[in-house]
C-alpha positions, 0 to 999 in steps of 0.5 A: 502564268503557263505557257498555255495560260489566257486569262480574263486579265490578259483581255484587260491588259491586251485592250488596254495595249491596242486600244487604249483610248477607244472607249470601252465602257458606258454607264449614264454620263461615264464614258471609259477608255480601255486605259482608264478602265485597265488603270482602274483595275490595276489599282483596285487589285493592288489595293485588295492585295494590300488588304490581304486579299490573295489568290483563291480568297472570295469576294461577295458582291451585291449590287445593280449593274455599273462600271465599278462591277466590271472593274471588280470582276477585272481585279480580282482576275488579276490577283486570283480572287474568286467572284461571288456575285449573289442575286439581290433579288434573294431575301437576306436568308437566302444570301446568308447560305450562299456567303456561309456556302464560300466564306468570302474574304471581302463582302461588297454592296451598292448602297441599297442594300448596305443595312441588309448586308451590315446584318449578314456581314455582323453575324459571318465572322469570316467576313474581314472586309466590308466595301461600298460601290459609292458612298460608304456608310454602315461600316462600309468603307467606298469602293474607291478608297483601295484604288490606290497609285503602287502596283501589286508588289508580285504579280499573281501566278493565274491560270486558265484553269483557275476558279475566276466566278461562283455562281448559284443555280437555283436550290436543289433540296433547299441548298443552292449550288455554286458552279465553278467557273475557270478563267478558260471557261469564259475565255472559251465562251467569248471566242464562241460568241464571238464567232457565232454571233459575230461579236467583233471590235465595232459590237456595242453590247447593252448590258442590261441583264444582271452580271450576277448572272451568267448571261449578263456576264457573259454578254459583258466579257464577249463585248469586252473580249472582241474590244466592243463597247459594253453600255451598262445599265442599272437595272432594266427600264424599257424606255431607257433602254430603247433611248440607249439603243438609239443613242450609242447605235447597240448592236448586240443585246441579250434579254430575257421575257418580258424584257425582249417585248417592253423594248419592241413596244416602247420603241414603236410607241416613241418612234425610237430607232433600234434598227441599229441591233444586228444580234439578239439572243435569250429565251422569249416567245417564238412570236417576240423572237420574229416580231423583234427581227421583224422590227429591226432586221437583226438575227435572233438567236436561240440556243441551250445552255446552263451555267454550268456550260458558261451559257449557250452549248447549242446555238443558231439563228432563229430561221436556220432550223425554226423551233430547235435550240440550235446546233452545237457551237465549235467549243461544245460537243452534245450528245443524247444518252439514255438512263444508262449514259448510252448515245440513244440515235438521231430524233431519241429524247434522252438526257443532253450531255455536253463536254469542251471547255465550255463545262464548268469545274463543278459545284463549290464544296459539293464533290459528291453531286460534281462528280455524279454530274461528270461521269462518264467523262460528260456533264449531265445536265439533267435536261432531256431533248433530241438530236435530228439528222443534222444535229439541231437540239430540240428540247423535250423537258427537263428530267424528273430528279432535276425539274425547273421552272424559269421565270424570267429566266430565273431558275426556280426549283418546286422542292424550294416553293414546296418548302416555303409553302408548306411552312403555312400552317394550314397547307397540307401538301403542295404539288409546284410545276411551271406553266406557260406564261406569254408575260414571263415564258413560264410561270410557277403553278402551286396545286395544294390541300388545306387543313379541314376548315381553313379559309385560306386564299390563293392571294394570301398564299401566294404573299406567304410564300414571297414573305420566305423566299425570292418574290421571283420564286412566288406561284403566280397561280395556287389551286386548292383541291381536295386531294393530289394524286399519289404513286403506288409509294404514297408519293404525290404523282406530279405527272398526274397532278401537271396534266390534271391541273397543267392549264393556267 
């Protein structure tokens, strides 16, 4: 440890010093102390240490939300293993370039999807060790067996600026991206929340979104930094959710559409009080943002950011600057920059820039792209909005090099789409944007042409695409046209193609 060293473990260690019998973590009929989970920590990392697990080696993880997820997390930053959550949304495929893209040491499963990754563990030899979170079985041994009592022989030298998680954006030309987060990067994002949105040691945060993502993540390492409570769910089930709310007094909850408007709906159908919310964030319609403040009385807040930014860069509530994306938090500094990185004046659309100890330390294996993204001294996000006066961020779109689509709040790249579709062999080019979706908050567009005689169906279309790739990644709308508009170079002009048939 340096002097100047904080680390995710330190949070575990320190909760567990003051206070060790305040429970900290809620999973159906489990309730844990800040003791007992930093006890399960420290035998757990112990018991990877005796398999040979070292610092900078990988752990793969593919499961649904429970306590024994945040006990890994909380292992392997005591040892300085890297996290490598992966969606379990992605198809087997899918998964296989990210576990080929990291070579994990040690691959982890809850046990619906122990048969899928037996296959992918089978045929990626770097994959030495195979564990279960629950009951072991096709040839992976429980979780639980490692918790052993002896402590770690030498305690791990981590750093702040050690690699704590790698998590995959979306696919850019068909090879998704690891972004590399430090130890002082989530350290960095808890102080933030902390401030911002007043995540203090009385906060009881539902943990509804998946901790392989960065939000849910994040959401869980605020609460615990603050000596919160984190309520950890499964997988999100609306009435479950708004029984949880009312039963542990949830304070703090960050969704993603439609989740938000499944909970206010649930909650007024049953009667369920959830006026105990005093902080809500993520991305949703601006009418479920004010009808869930109306609803409860707690503050929505609205911010920009990437994974790439540990979460949220800019942030405020709703009502402080209505529309914006918020302003820039105290460990983020934004700027607006042109084509040619140079700051562009107050209400200028130009490409959003962030530095601070927020940035990541750039993409796994790919120096060449983490290096473009950082030059100039600034990650570029690839995502073009303004500043006002005041320096509120209003987002315009994103740029054409890096345009996304967010499901859900999943981020869906079209060149992915494109390639899936285009493997039909009657599609002859395929055009993929968003669209505005009051369901989703945007959903994925498919213009095409077909070969001269085919019969094919959007529906059918739609099925082959989500046969290949992540159903989450499936156009909910496909179009046939004749023919798609080119630019001069013969290129599909998208620009033409989105105002011709943007409309859903």
């Amino acid at each position: 440890m340096g002097l100047y060293d904080l680390t995710v473990y330190d949070i575990v260690r320190k909760n567990a010093l003051l206070r060790k019998n305040k429970v900290g973590f809620i999973c159906g009929s489990l309730r844990m102390t800040f003791g007992e989970f930093a006890d399960q920590v420290d035998r757990l990392a112990a018991g990877l240490a005796q398999m040979g697990i070292v610092k900078g080696d990988r752990i793969a993880v593919v499961s649904m939300n429970c306590h024994e997820f945040l006990v890994l997390y909380g292992a392997a930053a005591k040892i300085g293993a890297i996290m490598l959550p992966i969606n379990w949304r992605l198809k087997p495929e899918e998964m296989d370039v990210i576990l080929k893209d990291c070579t994990p040491k040690a691959l982890v499963g809850s046990s619906e999807y122990l048969e899928i990754l037996s296959t992918l563990a089978d045929s990626n030899p770097f994959i030495q060790a195979r564990f279960s979170i629950g009951e072991g079985g096709k040839g992976f041994e429980p979780l639980s067996s490692l918790k052993v009592h002896e402590k770690v022989g030498e305690e791990a030298q981590v750093h702040a600026s050690d690699p704590f998680v790698i998590i995959h954006t979306a696919a850019v030309e068909g090879r998704p991206r690891g972004a590399v987060l430090s130890h002082g990067n989530i350290i960095a994002a808890n102080v933030q929340s902390m401030a911002v949105m007043g995540i203090q040691e009385e906060a009881v945060h539902l943990a509804v979104l998946p901790l392989f993502h960065i939000a849910g993540l994040g959401m869980a390492m605020h609460a615990m930094h603050a000596g919160g409570i984190n309520v950890v769910m499964r997988k999100f089930d609306a009435r479950e959710a708004v029984e949880l709310i009312e039963r542990e007094k949830v304070t703090h909850l960050e969704t993603f559409p439609p989740m938000l408007a499944s909970i206010l709906d649930e909650a007024a159908s049953s009667g369920k009080d959830i006026t105990s919310l005093k902080a809500v964030g993520g991305l949703d319609h601006p009418d479920t943002m004010r009808r869930c403040q109306e609803a409860t009385g707690a503050k929505f807040f609205v911010g920009f950011g990437q994974t790439e930014t540990t979460g949220f860069c800019t942030i405020c509530p709703l009502d402080e600057r209505p529309g914006s994306a918020g302003k820039e938090g105290p460990l983020a500094k934004v700027k607006i920059v042109d084509d040619y990185d140079r700051e562009v004046p107050p209400g200028t659309p130009g490409e959003i820039v962030v530095r601070g100890p927020l940035v990541f330390l750039g993409y796994w294996n790919m120096p060449r792209e983490t290096d473009y993204t950082f030059r100039e001294g600034w990650h570029h996000t690839g995502d073009i909005g303004k500043l006002d006066e005041d320096g509120y961020l209003w987002y315009v779109k994103r740029k054409a090099e890096k345009e996304l689509i967010k499901p859900g709040g999943e981020n869906v790249y079209p060149a992915e789409v494109e390639k899936a579709l285009l493997e039909h062999p009657d599609v002859l080019e395929a055009c993929v944007f968003g669209v505005p979706d009051p369901q989703w908050g945007e959903a994925i567009k498919a213009v095409c042409t077909r070969r001269s005689g085919s019969s094919l169906e959007p529906q059918e279309l739609i099925e082959f695409v989500a046969s290949r790739i992540a159903r989450y990644k499936k156009p909910k709308y496909v179009v046939f046209v004749e023919s798609l508009p080119k630019t001069q170079d013969g290129a599909v002009d998208r620009e033409k193609v989105k105002a011709q048939y943007g409309q859903t």
